[in-house]
N, CA, C and O atoms as a GROMACS GRO file, in nm:
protein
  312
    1UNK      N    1   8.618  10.357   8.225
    1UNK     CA    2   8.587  10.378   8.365
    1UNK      C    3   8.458  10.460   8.372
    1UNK      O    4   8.449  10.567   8.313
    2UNK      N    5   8.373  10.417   8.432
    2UNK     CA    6   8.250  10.495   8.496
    2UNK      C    7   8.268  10.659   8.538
    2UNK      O    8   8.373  10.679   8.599
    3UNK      N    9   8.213  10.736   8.523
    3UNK     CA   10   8.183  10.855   8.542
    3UNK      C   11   8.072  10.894   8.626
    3UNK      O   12   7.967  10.867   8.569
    4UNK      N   13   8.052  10.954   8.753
    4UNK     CA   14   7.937  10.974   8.818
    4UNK      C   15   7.901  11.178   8.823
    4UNK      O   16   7.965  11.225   8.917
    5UNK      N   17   7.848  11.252   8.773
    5UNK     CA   18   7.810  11.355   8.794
    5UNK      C   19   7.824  11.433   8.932
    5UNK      O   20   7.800  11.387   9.044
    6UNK      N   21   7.858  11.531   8.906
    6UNK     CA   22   7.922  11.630   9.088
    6UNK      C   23   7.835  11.747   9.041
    6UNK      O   24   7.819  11.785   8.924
    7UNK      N   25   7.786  11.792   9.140
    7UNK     CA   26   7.735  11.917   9.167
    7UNK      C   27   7.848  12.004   9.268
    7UNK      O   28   7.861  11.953   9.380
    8UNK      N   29   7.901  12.084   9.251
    8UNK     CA   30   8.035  12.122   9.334
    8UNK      C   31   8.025  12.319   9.293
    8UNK      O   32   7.984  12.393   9.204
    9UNK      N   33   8.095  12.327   9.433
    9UNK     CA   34   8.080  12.491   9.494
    9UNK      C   35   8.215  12.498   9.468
    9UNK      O   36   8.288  12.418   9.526
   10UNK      N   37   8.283  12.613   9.361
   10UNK     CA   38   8.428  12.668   9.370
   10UNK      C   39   8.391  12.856   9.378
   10UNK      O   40   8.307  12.940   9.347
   11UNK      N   41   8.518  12.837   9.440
   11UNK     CA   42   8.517  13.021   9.423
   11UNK      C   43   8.519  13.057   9.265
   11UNK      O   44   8.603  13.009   9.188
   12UNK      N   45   8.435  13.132   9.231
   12UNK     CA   46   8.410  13.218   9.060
   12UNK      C   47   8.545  13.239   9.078
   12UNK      O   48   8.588  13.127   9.053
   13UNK      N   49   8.658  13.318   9.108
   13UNK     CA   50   8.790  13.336   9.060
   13UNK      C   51   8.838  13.232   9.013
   13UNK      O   52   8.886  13.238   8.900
   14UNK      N   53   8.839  13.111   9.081
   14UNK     CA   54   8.896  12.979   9.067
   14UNK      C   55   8.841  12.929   8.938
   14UNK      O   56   8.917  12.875   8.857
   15UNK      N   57   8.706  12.943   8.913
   15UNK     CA   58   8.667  12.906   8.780
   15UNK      C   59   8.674  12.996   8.687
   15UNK      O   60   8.639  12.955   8.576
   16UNK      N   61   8.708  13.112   8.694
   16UNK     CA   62   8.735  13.156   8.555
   16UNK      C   63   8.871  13.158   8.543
   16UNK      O   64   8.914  13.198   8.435
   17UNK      N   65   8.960  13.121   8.638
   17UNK     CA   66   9.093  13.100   8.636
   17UNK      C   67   9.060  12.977   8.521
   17UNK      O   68   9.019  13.027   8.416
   18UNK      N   69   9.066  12.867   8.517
   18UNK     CA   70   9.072  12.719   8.486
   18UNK      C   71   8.981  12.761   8.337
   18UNK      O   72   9.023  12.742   8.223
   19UNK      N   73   8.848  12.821   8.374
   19UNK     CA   74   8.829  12.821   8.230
   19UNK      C   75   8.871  12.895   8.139
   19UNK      O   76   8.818  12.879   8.029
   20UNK      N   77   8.984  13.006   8.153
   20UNK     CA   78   9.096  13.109   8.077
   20UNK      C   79   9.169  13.042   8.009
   20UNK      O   80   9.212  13.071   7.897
   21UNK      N   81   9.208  12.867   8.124
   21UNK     CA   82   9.335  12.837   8.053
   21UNK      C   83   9.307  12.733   8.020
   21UNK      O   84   9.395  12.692   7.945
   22UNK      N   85   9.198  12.633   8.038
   22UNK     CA   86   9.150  12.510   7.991
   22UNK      C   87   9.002  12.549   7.912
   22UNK      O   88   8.937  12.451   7.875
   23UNK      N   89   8.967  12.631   7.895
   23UNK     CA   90   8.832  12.631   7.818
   23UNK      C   91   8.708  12.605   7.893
   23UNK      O   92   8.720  12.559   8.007
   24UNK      N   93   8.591  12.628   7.845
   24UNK     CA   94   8.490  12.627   7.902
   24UNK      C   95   8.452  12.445   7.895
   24UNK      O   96   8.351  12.434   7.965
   25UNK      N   97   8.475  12.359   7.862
   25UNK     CA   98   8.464  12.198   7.859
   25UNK      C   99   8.596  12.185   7.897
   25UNK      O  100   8.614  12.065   7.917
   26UNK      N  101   8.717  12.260   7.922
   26UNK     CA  102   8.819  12.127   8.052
   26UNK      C  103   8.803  12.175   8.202
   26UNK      O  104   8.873  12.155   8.301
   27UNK      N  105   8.708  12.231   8.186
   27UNK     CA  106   8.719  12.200   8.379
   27UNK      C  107   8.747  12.106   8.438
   27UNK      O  108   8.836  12.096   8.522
   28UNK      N  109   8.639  11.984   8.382
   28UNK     CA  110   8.618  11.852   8.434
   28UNK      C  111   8.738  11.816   8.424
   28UNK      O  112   8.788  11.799   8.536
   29UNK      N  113   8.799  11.798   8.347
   29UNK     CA  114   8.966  11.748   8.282
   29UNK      C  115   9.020  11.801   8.381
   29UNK      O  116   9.020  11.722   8.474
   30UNK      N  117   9.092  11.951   8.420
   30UNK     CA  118   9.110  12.011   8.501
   30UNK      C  119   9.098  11.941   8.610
   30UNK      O  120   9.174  11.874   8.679
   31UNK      N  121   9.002  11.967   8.613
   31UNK     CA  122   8.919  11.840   8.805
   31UNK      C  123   9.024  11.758   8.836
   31UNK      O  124   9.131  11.753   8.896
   32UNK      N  125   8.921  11.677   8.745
   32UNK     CA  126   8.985  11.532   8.757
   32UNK      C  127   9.146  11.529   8.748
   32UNK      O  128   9.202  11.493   8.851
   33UNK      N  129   9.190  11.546   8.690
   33UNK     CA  130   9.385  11.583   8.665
   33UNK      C  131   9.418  11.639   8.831
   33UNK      O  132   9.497  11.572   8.896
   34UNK      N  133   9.365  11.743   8.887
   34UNK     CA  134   9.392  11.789   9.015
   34UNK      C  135   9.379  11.683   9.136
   34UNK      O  136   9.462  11.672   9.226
   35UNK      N  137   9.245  11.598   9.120
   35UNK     CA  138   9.204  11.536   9.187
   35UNK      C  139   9.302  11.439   9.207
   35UNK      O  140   9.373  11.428   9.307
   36UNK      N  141   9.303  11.366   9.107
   36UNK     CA  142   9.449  11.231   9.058
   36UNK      C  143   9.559  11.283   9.207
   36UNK      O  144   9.582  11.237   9.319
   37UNK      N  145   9.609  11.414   9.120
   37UNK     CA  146   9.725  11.450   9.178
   37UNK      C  147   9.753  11.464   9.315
   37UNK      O  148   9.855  11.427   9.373
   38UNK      N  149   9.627  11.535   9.375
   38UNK     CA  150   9.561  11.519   9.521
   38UNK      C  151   9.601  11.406   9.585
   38UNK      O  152   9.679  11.397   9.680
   39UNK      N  153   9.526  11.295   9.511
   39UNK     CA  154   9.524  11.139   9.562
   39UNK      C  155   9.609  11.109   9.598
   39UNK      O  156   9.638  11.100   9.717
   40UNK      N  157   9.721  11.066   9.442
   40UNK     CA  158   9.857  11.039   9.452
   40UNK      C  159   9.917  11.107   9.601
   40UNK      O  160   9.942  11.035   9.698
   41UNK      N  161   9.934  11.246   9.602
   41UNK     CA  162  10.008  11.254   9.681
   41UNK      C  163   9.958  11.196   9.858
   41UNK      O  164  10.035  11.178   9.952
   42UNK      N  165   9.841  11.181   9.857
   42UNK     CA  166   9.756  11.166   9.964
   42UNK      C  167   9.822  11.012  10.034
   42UNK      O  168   9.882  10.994  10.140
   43UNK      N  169   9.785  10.924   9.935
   43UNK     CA  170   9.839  10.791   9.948
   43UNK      C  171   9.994  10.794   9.986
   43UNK      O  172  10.041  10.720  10.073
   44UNK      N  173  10.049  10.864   9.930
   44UNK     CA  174  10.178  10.851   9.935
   44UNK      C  175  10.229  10.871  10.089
   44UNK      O  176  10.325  10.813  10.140
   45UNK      N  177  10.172  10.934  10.130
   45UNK     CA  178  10.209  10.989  10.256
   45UNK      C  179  10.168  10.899  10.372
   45UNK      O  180  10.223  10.890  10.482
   46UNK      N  181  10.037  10.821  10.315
   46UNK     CA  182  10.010  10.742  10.409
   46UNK      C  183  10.040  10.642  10.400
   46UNK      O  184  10.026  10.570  10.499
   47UNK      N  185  10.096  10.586  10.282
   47UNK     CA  186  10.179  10.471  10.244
   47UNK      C  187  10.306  10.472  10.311
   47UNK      O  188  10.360  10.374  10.361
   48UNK      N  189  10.350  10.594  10.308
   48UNK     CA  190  10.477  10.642  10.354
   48UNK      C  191  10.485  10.605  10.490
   48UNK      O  192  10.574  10.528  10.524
   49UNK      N  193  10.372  10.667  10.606
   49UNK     CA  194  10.369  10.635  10.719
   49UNK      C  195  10.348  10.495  10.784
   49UNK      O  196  10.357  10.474  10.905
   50UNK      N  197  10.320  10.402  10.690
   50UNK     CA  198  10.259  10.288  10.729
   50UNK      C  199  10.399  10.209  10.713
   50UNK      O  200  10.428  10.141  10.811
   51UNK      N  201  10.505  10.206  10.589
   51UNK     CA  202  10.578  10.164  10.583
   51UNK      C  203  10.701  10.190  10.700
   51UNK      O  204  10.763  10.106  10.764
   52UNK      N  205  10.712  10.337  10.702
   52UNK     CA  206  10.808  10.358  10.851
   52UNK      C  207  10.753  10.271  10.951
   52UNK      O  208  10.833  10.205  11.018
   53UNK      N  209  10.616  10.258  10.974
   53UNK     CA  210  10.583  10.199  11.122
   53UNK      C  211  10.627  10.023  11.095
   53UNK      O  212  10.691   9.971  11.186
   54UNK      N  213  10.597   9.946  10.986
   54UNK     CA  214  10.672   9.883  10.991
   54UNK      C  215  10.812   9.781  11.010
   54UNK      O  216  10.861   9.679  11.058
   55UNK      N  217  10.833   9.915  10.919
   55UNK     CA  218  11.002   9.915  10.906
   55UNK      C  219  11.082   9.931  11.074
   55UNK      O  220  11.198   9.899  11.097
   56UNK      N  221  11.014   9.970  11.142
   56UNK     CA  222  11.071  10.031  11.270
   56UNK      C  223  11.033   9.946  11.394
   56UNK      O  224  11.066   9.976  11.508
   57UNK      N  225  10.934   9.798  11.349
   57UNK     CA  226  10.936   9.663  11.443
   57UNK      C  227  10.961   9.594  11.348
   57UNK      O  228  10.911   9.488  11.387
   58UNK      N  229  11.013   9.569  11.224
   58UNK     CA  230  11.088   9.469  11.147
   58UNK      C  231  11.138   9.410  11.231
   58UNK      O  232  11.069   9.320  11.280
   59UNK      N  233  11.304   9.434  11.295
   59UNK     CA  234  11.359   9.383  11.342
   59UNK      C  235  11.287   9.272  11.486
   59UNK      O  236  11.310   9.152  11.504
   60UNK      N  237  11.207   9.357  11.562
   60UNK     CA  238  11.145   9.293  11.670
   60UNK      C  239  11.054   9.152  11.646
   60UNK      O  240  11.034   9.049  11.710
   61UNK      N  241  11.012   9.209  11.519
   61UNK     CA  242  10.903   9.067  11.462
   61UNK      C  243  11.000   8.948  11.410
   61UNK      O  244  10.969   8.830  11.425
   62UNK      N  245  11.100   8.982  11.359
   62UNK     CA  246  11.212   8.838  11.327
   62UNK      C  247  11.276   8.792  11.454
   62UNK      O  248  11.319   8.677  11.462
   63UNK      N  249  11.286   8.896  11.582
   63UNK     CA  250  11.337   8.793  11.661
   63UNK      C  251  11.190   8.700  11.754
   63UNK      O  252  11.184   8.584  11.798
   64UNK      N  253  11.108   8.793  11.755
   64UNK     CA  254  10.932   8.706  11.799
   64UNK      C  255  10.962   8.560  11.665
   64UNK      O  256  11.004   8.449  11.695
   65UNK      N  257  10.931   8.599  11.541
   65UNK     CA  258  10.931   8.453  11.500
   65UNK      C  259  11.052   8.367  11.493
   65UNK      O  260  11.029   8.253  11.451
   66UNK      N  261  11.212   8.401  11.533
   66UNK     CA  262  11.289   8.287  11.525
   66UNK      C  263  11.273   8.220  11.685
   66UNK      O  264  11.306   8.103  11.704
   67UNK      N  265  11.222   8.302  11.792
   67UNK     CA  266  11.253   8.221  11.881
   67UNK      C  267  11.078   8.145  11.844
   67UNK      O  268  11.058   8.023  11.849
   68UNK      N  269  11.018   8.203  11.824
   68UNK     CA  270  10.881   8.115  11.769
   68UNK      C  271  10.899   7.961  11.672
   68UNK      O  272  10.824   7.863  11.676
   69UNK      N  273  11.016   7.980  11.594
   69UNK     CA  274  11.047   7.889  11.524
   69UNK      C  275  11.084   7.775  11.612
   69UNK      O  276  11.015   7.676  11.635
   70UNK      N  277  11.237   7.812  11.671
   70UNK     CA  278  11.289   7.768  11.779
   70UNK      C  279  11.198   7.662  11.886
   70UNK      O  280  11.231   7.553  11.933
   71UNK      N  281  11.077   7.739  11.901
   71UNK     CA  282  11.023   7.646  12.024
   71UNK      C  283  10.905   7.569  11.948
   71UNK      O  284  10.842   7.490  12.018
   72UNK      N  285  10.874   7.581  11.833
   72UNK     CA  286  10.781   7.510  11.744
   72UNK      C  287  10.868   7.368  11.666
   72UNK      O  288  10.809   7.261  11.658
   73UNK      N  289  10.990   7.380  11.620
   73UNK     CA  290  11.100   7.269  11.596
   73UNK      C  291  11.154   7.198  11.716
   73UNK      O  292  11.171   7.078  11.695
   74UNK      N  293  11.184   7.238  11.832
   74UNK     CA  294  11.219   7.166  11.890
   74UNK      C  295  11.153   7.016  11.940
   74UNK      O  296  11.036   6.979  11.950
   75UNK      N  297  11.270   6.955  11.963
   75UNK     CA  298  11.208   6.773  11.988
   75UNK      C  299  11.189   6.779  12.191
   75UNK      O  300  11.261   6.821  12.281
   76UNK      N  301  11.046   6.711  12.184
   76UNK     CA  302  10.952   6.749  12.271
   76UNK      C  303  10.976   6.582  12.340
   76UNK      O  304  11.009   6.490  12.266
   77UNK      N  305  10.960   6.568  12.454
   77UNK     CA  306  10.916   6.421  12.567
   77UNK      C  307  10.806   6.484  12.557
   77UNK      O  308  10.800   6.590  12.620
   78UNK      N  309  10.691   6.445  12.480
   78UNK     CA  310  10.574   6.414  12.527
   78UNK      C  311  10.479   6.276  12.568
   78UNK      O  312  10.365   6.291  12.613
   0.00000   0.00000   0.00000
């Protein structure tokens, strides 16, 4: 996977926190691992919300397409 370079502002506590316990080369590791985790949960939530809104006209959309069915099968006098 591609790698693109960050120029990025943290509070000095925050970085000598991370580099105490990951070293002066895992920040990035660090980062990135945080970042992931960020994401993940980010998506999740909005995955989450998208699926409730679904889930909550499920029912309404099967009765829109059976009577849709209904009047698309039926035998027509034209």
């Amino acid at each position: 996977m591609p790698n693109t370079r960050l120029n990025i502002t943290l509070p000095t506590p925050i970085v000598d926190d991370i580099k105490s316990l990951y070293g002066q080369r895992g920040v990035s590791q660090f980062l990135e691992e945080a970042a992931r985790e960020k994401l993940e949960a980010v998506k999740k939530k909005a995955y989450k919300g998208l699926i409730e809104g679904y889930q909550s006209t499920a029912e309404e959309t099967k009765e829109v397409l059976k009577r849709f069915e209904a009047a698309a099968t039926e035998d027509r006098d034209v």
